[in-house]
VOGU-3710 file (C-alpha; in Angstrom, 3 decimals, decimal comma):
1> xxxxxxxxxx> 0,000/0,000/0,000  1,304/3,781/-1,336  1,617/6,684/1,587  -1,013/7,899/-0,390  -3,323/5,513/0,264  -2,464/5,174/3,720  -2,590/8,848/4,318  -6,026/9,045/2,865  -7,287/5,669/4,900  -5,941/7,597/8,228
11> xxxxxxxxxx> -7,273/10,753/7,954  -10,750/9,313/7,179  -12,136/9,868/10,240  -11,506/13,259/10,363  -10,366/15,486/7,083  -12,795/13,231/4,695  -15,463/13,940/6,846  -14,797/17,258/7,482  -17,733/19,054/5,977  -19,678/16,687/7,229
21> xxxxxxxxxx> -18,283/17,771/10,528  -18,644/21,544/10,165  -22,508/21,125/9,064  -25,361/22,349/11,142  -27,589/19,180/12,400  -28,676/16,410/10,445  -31,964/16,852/8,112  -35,274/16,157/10,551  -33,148/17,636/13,760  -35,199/19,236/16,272
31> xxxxxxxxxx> -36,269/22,864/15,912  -35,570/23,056/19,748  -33,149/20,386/20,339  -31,957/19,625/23,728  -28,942/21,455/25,568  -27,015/18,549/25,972  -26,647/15,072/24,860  -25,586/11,780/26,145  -23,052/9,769/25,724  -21,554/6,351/26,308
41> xxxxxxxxxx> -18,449/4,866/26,285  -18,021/1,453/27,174  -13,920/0,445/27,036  -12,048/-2,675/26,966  -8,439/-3,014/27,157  -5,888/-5,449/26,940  -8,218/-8,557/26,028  -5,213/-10,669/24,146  -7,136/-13,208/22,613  -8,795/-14,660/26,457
51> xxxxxxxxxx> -12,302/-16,290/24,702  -12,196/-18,901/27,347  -12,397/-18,022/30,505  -8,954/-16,917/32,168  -7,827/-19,569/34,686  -6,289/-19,446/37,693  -4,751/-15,632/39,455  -5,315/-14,245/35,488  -8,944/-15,050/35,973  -9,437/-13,154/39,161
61> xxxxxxxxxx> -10,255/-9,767/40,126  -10,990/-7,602/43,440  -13,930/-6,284/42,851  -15,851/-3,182/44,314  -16,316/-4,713/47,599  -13,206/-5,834/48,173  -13,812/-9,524/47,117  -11,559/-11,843/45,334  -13,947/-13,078/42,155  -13,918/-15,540/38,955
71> xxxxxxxxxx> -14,123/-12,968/36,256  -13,615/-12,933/32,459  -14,813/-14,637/29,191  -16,038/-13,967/25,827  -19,711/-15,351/26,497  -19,618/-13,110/30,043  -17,979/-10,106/28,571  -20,947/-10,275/25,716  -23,705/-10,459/28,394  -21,909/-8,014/30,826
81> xxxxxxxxxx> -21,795/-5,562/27,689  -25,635/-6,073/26,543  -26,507/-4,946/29,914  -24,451/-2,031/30,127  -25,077/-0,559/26,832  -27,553/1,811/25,778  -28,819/3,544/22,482  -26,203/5,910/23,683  -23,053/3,828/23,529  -20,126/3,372/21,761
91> xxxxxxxxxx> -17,581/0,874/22,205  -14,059/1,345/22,662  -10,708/-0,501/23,481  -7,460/0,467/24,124  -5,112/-1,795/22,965  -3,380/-5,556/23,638  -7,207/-7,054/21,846  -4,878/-9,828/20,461  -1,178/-10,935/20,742  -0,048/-13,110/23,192
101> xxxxxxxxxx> -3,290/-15,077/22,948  -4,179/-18,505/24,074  -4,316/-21,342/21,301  -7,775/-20,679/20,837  -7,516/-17,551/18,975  -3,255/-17,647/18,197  -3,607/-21,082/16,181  -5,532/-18,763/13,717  -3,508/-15,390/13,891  -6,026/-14,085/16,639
111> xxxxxxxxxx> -8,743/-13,520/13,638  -11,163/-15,382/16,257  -10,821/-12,805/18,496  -11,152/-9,794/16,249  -14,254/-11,615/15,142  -16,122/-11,173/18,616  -14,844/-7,688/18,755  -17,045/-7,151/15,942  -19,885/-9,268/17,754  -19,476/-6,960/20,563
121> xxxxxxxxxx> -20,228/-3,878/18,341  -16,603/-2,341/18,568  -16,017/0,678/16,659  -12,290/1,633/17,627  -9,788/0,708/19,320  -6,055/1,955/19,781  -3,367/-0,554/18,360  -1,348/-2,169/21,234  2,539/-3,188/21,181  1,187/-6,534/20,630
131> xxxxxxxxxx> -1,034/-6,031/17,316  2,671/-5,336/16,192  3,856/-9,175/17,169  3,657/-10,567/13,780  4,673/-7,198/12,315  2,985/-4,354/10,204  2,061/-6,193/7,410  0,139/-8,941/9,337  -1,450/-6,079/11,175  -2,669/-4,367/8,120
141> xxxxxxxxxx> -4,443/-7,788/7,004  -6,298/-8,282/10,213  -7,509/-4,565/9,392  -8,202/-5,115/5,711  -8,852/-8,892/5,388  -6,859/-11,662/3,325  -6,244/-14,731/3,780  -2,748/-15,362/5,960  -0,055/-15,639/3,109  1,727/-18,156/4,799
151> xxxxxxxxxx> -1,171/-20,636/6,578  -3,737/-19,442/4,427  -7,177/-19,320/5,236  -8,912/-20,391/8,561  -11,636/-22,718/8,856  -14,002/-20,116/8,637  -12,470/-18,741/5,547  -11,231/-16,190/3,730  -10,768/-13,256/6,524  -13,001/-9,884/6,287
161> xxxxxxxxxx> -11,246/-7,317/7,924  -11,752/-5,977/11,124  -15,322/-3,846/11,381  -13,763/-1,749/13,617  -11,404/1,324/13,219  -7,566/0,683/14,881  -6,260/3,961/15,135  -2,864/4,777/16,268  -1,574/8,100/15,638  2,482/7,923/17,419
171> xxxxxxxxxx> 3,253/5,362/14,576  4,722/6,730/11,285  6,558/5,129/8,526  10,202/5,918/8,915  11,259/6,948/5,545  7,586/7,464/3,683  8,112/7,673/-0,292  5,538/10,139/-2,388  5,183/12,475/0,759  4,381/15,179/-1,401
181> xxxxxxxxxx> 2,122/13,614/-3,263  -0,052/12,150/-0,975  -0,104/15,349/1,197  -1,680/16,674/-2,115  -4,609/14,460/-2,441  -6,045/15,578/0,714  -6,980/18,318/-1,597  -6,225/22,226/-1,658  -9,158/23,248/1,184  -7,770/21,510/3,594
191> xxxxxxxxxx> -4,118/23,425/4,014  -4,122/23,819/7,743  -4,351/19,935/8,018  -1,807/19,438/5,051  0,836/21,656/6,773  0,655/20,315/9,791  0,982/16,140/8,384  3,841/17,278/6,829  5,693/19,264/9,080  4,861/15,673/11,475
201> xxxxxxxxxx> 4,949/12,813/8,947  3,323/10,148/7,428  1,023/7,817/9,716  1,247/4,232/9,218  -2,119/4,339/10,841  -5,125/6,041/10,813  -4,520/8,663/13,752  -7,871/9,282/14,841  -11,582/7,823/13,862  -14,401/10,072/14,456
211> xxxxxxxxxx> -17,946/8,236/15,343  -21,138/10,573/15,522  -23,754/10,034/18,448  -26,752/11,889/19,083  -25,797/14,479/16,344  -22,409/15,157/17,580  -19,347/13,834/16,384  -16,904/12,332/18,807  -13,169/12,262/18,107  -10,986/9,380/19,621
221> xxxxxxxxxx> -7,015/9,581/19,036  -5,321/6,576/19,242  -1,537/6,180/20,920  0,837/2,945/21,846  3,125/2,748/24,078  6,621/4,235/22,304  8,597/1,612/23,754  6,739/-0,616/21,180  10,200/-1,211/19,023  11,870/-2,676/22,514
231> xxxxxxxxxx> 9,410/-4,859/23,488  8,316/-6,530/19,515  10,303/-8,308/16,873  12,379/-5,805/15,250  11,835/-7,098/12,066  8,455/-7,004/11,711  8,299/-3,237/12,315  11,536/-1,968/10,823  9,747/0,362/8,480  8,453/2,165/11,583
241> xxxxxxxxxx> 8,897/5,154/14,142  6,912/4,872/17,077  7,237/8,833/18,373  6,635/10,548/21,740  2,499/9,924/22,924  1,922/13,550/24,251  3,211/15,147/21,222  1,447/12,776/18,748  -1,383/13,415/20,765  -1,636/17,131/20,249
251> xxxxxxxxxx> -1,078/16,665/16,904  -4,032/14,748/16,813  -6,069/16,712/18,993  -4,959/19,921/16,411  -5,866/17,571/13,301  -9,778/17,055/15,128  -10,217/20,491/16,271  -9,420/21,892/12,836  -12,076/19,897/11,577  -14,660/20,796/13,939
261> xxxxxxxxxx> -14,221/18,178/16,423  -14,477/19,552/19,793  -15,169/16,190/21,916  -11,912/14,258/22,013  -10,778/10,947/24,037  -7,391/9,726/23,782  -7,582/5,888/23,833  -3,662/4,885/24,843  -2,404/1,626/25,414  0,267/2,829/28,550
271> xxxxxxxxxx> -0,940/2,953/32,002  0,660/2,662/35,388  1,148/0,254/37,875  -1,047/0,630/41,802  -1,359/-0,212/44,934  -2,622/-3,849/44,927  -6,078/-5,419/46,253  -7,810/-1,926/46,060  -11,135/-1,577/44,325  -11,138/-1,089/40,551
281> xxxxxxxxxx> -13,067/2,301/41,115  -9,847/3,262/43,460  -7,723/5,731/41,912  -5,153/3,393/42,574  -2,109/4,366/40,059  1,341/5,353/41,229  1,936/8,246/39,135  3,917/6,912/35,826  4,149/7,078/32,247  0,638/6,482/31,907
291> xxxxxxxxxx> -0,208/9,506/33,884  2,569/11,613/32,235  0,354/11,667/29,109  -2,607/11,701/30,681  -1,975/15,397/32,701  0,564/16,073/29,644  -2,017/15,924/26,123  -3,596/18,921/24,998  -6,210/20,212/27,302  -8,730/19,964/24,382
301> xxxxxxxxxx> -8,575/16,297/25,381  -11,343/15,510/27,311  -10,559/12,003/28,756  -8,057/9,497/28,742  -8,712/5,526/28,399  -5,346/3,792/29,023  -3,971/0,088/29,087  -0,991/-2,093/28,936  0,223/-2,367/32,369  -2,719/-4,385/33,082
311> xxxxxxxxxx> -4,786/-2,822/36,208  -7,506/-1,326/36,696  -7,932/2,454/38,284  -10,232/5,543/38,050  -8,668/8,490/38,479  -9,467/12,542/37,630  -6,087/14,551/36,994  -5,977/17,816/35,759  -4,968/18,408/32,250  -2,388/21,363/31,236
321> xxxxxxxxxx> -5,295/24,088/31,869  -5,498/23,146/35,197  -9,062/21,121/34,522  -10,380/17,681/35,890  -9,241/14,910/33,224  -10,759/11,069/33,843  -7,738/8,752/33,526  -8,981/5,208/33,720  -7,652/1,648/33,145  -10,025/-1,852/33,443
331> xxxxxxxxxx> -7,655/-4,745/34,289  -7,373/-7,512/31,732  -8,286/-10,336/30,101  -11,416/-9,282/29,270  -12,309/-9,411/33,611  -13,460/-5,313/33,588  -15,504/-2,902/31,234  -15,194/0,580/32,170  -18,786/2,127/31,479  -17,948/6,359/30,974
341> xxxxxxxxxx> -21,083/8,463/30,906  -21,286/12,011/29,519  -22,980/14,840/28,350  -22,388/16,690/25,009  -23,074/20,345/24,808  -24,925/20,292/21,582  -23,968/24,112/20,437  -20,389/23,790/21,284  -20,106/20,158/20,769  -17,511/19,789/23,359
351> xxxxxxxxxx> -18,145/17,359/26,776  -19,320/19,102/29,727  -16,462/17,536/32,257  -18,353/17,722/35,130  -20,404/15,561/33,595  -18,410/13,269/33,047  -18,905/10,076/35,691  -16,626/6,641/35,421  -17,202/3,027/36,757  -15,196/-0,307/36,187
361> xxxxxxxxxx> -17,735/-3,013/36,172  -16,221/-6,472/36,863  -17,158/-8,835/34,651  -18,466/-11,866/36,781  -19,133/-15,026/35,909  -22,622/-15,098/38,194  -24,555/-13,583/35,064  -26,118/-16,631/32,324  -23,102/-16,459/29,469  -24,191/-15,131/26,084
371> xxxxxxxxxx> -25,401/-17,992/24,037  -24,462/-16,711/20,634  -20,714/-16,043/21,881  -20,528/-19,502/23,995  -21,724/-21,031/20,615  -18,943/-19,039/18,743  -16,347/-20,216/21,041  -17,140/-23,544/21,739  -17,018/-23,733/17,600  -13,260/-22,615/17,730
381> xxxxxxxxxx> -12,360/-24,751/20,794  -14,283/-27,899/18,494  -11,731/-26,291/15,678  -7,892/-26,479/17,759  -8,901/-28,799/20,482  -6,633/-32,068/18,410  -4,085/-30,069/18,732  -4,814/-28,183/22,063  -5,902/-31,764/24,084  -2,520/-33,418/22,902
391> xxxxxxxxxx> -0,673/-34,263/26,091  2,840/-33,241/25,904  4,321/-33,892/29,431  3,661/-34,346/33,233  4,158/-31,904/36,464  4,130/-33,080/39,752  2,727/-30,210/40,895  2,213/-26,284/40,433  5,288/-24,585/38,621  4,632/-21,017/38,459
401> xxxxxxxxxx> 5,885/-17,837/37,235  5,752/-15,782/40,214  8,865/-14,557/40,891  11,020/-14,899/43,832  13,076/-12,262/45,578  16,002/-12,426/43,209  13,943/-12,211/40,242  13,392/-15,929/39,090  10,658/-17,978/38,982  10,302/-21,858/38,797
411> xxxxxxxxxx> 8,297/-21,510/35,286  11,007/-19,047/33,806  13,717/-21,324/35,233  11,962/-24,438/33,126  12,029/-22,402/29,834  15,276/-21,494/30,101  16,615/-25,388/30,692  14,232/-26,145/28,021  16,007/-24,015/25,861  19,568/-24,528/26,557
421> xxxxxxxxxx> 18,397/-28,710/25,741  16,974/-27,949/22,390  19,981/-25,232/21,127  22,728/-27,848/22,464  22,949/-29,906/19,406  23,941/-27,630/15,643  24,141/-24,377/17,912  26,596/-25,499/20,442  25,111/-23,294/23,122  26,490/-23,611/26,593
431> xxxxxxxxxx> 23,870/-21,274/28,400  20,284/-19,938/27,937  18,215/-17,036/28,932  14,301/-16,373/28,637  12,992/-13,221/29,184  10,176/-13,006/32,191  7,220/-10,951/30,173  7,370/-13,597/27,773  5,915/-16,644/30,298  2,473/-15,399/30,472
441> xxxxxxxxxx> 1,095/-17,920/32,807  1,793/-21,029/35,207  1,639/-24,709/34,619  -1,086/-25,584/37,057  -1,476/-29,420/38,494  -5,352/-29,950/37,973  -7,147/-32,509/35,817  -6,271/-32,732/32,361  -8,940/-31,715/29,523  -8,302/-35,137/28,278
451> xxxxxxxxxx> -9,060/-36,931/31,073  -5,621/-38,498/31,679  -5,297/-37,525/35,152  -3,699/-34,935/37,075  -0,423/-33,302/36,364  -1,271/-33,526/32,653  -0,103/-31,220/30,796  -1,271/-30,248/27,567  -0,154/-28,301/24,404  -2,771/-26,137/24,917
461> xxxxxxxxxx> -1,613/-25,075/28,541  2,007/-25,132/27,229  1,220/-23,040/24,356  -0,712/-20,369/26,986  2,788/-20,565/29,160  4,682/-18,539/25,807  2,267/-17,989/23,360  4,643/-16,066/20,697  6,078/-18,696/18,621  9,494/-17,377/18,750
471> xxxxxxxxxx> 12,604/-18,701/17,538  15,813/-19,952/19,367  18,503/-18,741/18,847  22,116/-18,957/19,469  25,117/-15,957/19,413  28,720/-15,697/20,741  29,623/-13,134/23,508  32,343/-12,804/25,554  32,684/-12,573/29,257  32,477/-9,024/29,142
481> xxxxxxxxxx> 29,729/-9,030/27,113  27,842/-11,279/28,858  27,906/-8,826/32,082  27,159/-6,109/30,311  24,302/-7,669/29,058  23,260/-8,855/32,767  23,891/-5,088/33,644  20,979/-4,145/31,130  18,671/-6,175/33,368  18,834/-2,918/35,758
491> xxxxxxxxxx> 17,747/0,925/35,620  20,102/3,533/35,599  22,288/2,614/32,748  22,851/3,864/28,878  20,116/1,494/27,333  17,155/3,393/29,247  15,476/-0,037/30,910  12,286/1,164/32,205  12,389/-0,796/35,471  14,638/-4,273/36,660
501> xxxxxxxxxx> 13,688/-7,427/34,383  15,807/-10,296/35,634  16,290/-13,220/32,658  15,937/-16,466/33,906  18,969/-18,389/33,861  19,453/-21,894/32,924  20,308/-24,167/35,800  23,817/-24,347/34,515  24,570/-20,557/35,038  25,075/-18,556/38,087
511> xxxxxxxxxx> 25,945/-15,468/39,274  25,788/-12,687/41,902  23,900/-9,369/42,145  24,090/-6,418/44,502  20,761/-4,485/44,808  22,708/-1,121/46,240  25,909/-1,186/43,517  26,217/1,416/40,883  24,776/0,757/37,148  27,573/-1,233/35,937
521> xxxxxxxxxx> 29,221/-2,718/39,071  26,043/-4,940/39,821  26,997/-8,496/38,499  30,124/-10,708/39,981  30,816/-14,446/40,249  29,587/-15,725/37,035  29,767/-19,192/36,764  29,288/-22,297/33,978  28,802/-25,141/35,527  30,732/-23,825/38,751
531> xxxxxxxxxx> 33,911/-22,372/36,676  34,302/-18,923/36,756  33,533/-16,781/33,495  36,629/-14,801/31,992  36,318/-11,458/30,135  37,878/-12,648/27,439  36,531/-15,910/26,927  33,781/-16,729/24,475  30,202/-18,275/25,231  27,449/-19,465/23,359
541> xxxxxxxxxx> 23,904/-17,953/24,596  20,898/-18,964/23,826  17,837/-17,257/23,724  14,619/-16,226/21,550  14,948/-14,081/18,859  13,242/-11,354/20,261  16,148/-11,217/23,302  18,269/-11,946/20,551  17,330/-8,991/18,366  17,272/-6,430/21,584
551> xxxxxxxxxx> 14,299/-6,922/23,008  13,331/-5,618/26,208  16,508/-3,454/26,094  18,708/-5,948/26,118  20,742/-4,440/23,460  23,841/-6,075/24,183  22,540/-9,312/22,762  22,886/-7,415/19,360  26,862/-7,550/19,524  26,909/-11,584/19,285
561> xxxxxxxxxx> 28,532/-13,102/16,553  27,565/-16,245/14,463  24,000/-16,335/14,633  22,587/-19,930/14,401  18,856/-20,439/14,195  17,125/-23,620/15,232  13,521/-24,417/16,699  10,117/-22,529/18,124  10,604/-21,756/21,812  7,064/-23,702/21,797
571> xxxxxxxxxx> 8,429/-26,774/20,397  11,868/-26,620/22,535  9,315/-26,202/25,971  7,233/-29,387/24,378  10,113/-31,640/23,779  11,944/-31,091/27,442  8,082/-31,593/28,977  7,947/-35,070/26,676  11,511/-36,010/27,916  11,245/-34,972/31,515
581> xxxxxxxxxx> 8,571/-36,894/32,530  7,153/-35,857/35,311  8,590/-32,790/35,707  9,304/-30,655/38,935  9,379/-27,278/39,432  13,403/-26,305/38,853  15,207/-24,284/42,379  14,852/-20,810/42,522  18,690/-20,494/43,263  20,409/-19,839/40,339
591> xxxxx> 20,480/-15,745/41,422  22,181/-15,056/44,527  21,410/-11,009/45,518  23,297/-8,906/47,797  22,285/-5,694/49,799
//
């Protein structure tokens, strides 16, 4: 697809419609119409694929009482939603709807899930880091439709497109071609809008998607995360920039106002961490980069709908004129809709903010399910379950990947020996590293799906455990290379890690750590298989390409030599499982930390 194209598919929302926008009222409006108008936005974030129910801690949620509750599904996010909405509503998401997704929906490029997004009655959502897993291209298909070019088409054929508008205005193409000329076709009365685009850039996506309701248009401006190239497959977005939120943002907001859009949410998939086991209607967040753009974007902004860190918070900030903002997140997983209700000054078409009132509704699992969504995903569970009810391996009990004090985890742990066993043989490697956000949920010891007993463990469960089909690989560092790379695991030093991610270490390696050391000066006593590791001396690592390619700001990884490429992590975790029979959770010793 031309930057022309693409330029004219992302301002579509806005500068195509823009005399539209700048009309008076619709044909048969009231003579006296009303003051106001409602408005309501019902918002789903970081779903990732979860039409089953969530199991075990990923399935729970406090709720407003203060009780621990089984929450999330398709079939009870459908009937929690037909409650909730009104002829009022639109619905929103903000980000993560797919990526990382259980079998159900990953065995067929997540076009399951997008599929129910539509059943829901979706009209926009912000694009997450992890729309961006299997790279632009594969992105633009589950927008446009086509058939996957390498699988081809799914058992329920060839793919439609999305109904829904993804909107992400921070992401430009690096280098666009025939700039010029697709600034042009936007056409001569709309100079303002031209001038600013190309004063900013090109988007790769359609910044913003305007949806009318009750005779006033409401403008939504989509952002992700700009630490999207860090935590993704280079390759798959190496055409990209993903730029600063706050400044995209205004651009946006600039871009809607100049077309008569006064009402404007920003829909942004970064949030904040909080203070844990409060209610979801808490304003809970410990100030972060989520709330950096939400008291940062242009105080035409009305409200801000974040995700990505995966909580759920209701908060009012004040924006940069000093008014009351909403700044909201609803969990994950599909366990919380947050239900926003306004009013809509009809003359000015701008919100009233002190109308503006918020609620996180936890979705329970003490409603009846949705019968046309349990049919829909009991029809995709009928489709994978051969390969989803295969048993693959044994545990004797629980192996989780909660981490302990020094950063490990038992689960993490197991991946990494996994991995080191399956890059051994053609890639020589001598130790392994997996990188914690990539095991996205414990092996539990409960009774198989296929009846086999307890312990069982399945390729479906092992497939939720790392769900990105990733492949090992294997580089050379040296000594010094390696701690440097260990180094990146902390704040404070040149490659800007947001907070401490500790790789998990195969059983073979060990080292040292001092939590008060400089950046630097952290790491000591590294050992392979008890013999102390020399600067000079040359190791093979193994990890998944995304480590391998800099992930996670591990940037050091990119100075290893002779590359060798060998398996799916998924396949190397399957194997070990089928060989290891039963298997126990590994030691969480492998780390020792120092004050």
């Amino acid at each position: 697809m031309t930057s022309r194209s693409l330029l004219r598919l992302a301002l579509a929302g806005a500068v195509a419609s823009g005399a539209v926008l700048l009309a008076t009222l619709p044909a048969g409006a009231s003579k006296a119409p009303p003051r106001t108008v409602p408005v309501r936005l019902l918002a789903l974030n970081d779903f990732h694929g979860h039409l089953e129910p969530p199991t075990g801690s990923s399935g729970r949620m406090v709720d407003e009482h203060g009780q621990t509750v089984d929450a999330g599904g398709a079939a009870y996010v459908a009937a929690h939603m037909k409650a909730l909405a009104d002829q009022n509503t639109i619905a929103v998401a903000q980000g993560d709807l797919i990526g990382a997704t259980p079998l159900i929906s990953a065995a067929y490029h997540d076009e399951p899930s997008i599929e129910f997004m539509d059943k829901l009655g979706l009209k926009v959502a912000a694009v997450g880091n992890h729309e961006f897993d299997e790279g632009y291209a594969e992105l633009r298909r589950i927008m446009d439709g086509g058939c996957h070019p390498v699988d081809g088409c799914s058992p329920a054929g060839e793919w439609k497109g999305a109904k829904f508008d993804y909107v992400g205005a921070n992401v430009l193409f690096k280098n666009p071609n025939e700039k010029t000329d697709a600034l042009a076709a936007l056409g001569a009365k709309r100079t303002e809008v031209k001038k600013l685009l190309a004063d900013w850039g090109v988007p790769a996506l359609p910044p913003v998607s305007v949806k009318w309701m009750n005779g006033v248009p409401i403008g939504f401006i989509g952002l992700v995360t700009q630490t999207t190239p860090s935590i993704v497959t280079t390759e798959g977005i190496k055409d990209l920039k993903f730029v600063d939120e706050v400044k995209a943002a205004n651009v946006a907001s600039k871009i809607l106002k100049l077309v008569g859009v006064k009402a404007q949410v920003v829909l942004v998939h970064e949030g904040d961490q909080v203070n844990a086991g409060q209610s979801p209607d808490a304003c809970s967040a410990i100030p972060g980069l989520g709330n950096r753009i939400a008291t940062q974007a242009d105080a035409e902004v009305d409200l801000v709908l974040s995700g990505h860190s995966h909580q759920a918070y209701l908060c009012k900030v004040k924006d940069p004129a000093g008014n009351d903002r909403v700044y909201s997140q609803g969990g994950s997983f599909g366990r919380v809709i947050t239900q926003v209700d306004m009013n809509v000054d009809v003359r000015t078409r701008d919100i009233e903010r002190a109308s503006v009132v918020a609620d996180n509704h936890v979705v329970t699992r003490t409603v009846a399910p949705d019968p046309e969504i349990s049919a829909f995903v009991q029809t995709w569970k009928d489709r994978v379950a051969p390969v989803a009810n295969k048993a693959v391996g044994t545990i004797t009990t629980d192996i989780t990947n909660t981490a302990v004090p020094s950063g490990e985890s038992a689960l993490g742990n197991l991946i990494a020996d996994a991995q080191l066993a399956a890059t051994k043989t053609g890639g020589n490697a001598q130790i392994a590293f997996m990188n914690p956000g990539g095991v996205r949920a414990p092996l539990t010891y409960a009774t198989s799906p296929v009846n086999e007993g307890d312990g069982v463990v399945t390729y479906g469960e092992a497939f939720t455990t790392q769900p990105f089909n990733n492949l090992m690989q294997v580089v050379t560092l040296t000594g010094a290379q390696l701690k440097t790379l260990l180094e990146q695991q902390f704040t404070g030093g040149p490659n800007n890690q947001a907070f401490t991610k500790i790789l998990q270490p195969s059983a073979n390696f060990t080292y040292t750590y001092s939590r008060s050391a400089a950046w630097g000066s952290k790491v000591s006593d590294m050992k392979i298989d008890g013999v102390p590791v020399t600067d000079t001396q040359t190791i093979r690592v193994a990890a998944n390409n995304f480590l391998v390619g800099g992930g996670d700001a591990f940037v050091a990884f990119r100075d290893g030599t002779e590359l060798w490429s060998g398996p799916l992590d998924i396949d190397a975790f399957v194997d070990y499982l089928g060989a290891n029979r039963p298997t126990a959770p590994p030691a969480t010793n492998r780390i020792t930390v120092i004050d």
